[in-house]
N, C-alpha and C positions, 0 to 999 in steps of 0.2 A: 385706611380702608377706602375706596372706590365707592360710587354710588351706588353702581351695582349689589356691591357686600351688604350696606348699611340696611335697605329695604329688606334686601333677602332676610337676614339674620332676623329681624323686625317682623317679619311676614311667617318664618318658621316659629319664634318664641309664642307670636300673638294665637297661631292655630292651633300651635298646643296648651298655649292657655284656656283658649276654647273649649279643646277636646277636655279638658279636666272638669271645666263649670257645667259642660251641659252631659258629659256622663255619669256623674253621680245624680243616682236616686233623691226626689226631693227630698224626702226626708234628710235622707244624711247631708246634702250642700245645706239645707238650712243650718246645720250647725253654726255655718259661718257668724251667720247673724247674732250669737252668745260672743263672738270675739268683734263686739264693737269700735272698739277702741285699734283694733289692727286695722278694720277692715274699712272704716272712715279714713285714717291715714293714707293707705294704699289710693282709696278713690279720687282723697285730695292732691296725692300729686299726678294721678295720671291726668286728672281733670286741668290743673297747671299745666303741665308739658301738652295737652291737647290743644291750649289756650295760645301756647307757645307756634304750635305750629299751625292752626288757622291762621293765628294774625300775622305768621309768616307770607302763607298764603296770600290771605289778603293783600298787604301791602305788595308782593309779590304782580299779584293780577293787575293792583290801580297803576305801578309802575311801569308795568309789561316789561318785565326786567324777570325773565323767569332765569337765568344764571344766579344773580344774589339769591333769590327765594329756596335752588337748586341748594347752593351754600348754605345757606340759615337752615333750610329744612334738616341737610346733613347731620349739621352739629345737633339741634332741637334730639332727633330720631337720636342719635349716638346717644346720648340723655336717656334715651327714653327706652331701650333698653335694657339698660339693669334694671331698670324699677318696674317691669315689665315682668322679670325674671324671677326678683325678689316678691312680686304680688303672685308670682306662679307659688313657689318655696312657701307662701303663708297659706294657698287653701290647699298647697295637698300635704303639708304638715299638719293642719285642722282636721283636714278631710279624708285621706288617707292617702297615700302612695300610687299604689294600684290601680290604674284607671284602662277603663276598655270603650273605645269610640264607639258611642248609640245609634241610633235614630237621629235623634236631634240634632248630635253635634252633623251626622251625616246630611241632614235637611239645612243646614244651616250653610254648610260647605258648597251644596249644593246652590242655592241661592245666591252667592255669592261668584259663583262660577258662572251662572248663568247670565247674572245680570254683568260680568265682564268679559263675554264673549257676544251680547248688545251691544253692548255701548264701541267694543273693539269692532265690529261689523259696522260700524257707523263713523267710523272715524275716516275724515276726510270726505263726508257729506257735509258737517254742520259747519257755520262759520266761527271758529274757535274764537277767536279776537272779538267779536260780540258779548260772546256768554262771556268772559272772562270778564268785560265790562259788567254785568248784570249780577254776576253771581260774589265781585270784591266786597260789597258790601253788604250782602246776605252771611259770608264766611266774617267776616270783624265782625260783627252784631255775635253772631255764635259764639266768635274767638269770647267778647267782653262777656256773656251769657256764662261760658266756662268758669271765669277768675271768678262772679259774683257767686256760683254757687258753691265753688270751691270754699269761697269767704262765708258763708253759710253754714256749710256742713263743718269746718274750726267752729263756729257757734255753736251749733247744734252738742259737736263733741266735749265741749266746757260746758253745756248744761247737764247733758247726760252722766257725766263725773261728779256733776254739783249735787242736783236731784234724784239720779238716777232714772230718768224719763225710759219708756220702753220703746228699745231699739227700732229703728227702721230696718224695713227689708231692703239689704244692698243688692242683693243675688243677683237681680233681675239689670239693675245700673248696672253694676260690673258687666255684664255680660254686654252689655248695649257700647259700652266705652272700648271693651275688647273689639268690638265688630269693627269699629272705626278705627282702631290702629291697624285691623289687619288691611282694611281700604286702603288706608293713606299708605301702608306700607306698598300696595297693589299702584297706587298714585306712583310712588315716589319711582318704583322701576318702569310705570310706562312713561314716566317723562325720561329718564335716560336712555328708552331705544324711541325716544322722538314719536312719542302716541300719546300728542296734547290734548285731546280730545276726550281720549281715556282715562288720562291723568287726570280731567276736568271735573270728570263726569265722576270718577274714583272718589274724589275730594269733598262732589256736593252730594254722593249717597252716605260716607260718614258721617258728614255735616247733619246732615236732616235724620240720621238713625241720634248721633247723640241730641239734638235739639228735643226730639221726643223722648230721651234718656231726664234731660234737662228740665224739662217743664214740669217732669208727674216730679222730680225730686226737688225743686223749688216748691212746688205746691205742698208735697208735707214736709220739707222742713219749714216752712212760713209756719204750718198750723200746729208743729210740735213749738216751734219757738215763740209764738206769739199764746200759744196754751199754758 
């Protein structure tokens, strides 16, 4: 598959991931939160394969070698994927089948569309080769930010089997994780029609959507595992 392919397929599985979490009625997505044990799994390795591709990123940026980064991203995204696919298959087997695009998922769409026809109107004013120095090591801090809480929530999941601890709310993570593959998948196709700028700017609004994903889900798994 082509670059082109890889995002696209990435960028269509992620938005209909979307449309599933944010059209169901609270009530019934809470369900999720009763299937703990799926739905820690699922978060663990999107949160790995995100880990996977910041620190592509990163190193990608300090080297200024965006070719290999192009490369490593591909394969990373090609990963990422089925388990993209397979976290689709667990909430609307939970949840149910049937889904019809809301409000929300539409506000959300919306947002995301808006802020990459910003950043796309802006490209070729900023000086790209700067931010890219500035922002390599803002995405590695993130990237290693990912693996630790990933290694976290494996804890959290072996006490909640031991004790039985009462679940955390994923809904809200999941959802924040989804937003950021659909970015990075928006990243991945504006750096193949040469819009680094876009691609940049794609990279650090994922980054900063899962970092606030990252810190409320570090903060209670600290006080479930230290509880």
């Amino acid at each position: 598959m082509d670059f082109v392919t890889v995002p696209l397929l990435l960028l269509v599985v992620s938005l209909y991931t979307l449309m599933a979490l944010y059209s169901y009625d609270k009530e019934r997505i809470a369900i999720l939160n009763s299937y703990w044990e799926m739905i820690t799994l699922g978060i663990f390795a999107l949160l790995i394969l995100l880990g996977l591709i910041y620190f592509t990123v990163s190193i990608g940026f300090l080297l200024e070698n965006l070719s290999l980064m192009k490369l490593l991203m591909k394969g990373v995204i090609v990963m990422s994927i089925p388990i993209v696919i397979v976290v689709l298959y667990g909430v609307k087997s939970k949840v149910g089948f049937f889904v019809v695009p809301n409000g929300s998922f539409l506000d959300v769409l919306t947002y995301i569309s808006i802020y990459w026809l910003l950043i796309y109107h802006l490209e070729g004013l900023m000086d790209t080769g700067r931010i890219m120095g500035y922002l390599a090591l803002l995405i590695l801090i993130i990237s290693l930010l990912m693996f630790t809480t990933s290694l976290l929530l494996m804890r959290y999941r072996k006490l909640m089997k031991r004790h039985m601890m009462q679940p955390l709310d994923m809904i809200e993570a999941l959802k924040g994780i989804i937003v950021t593959f659909t970015l990075i998948a928006i990243a991945g196709l504006s750096a193949n029609f040469g819009l680094l700028f876009t691609h940049i700017m794609s990279d650090l609004a994922g980054a900063l959507i899962v970092l606030i994903v990252l810190t409320r889900l570090l903060t209670e798994l600290r006080v479930y595992i230290r509880g």
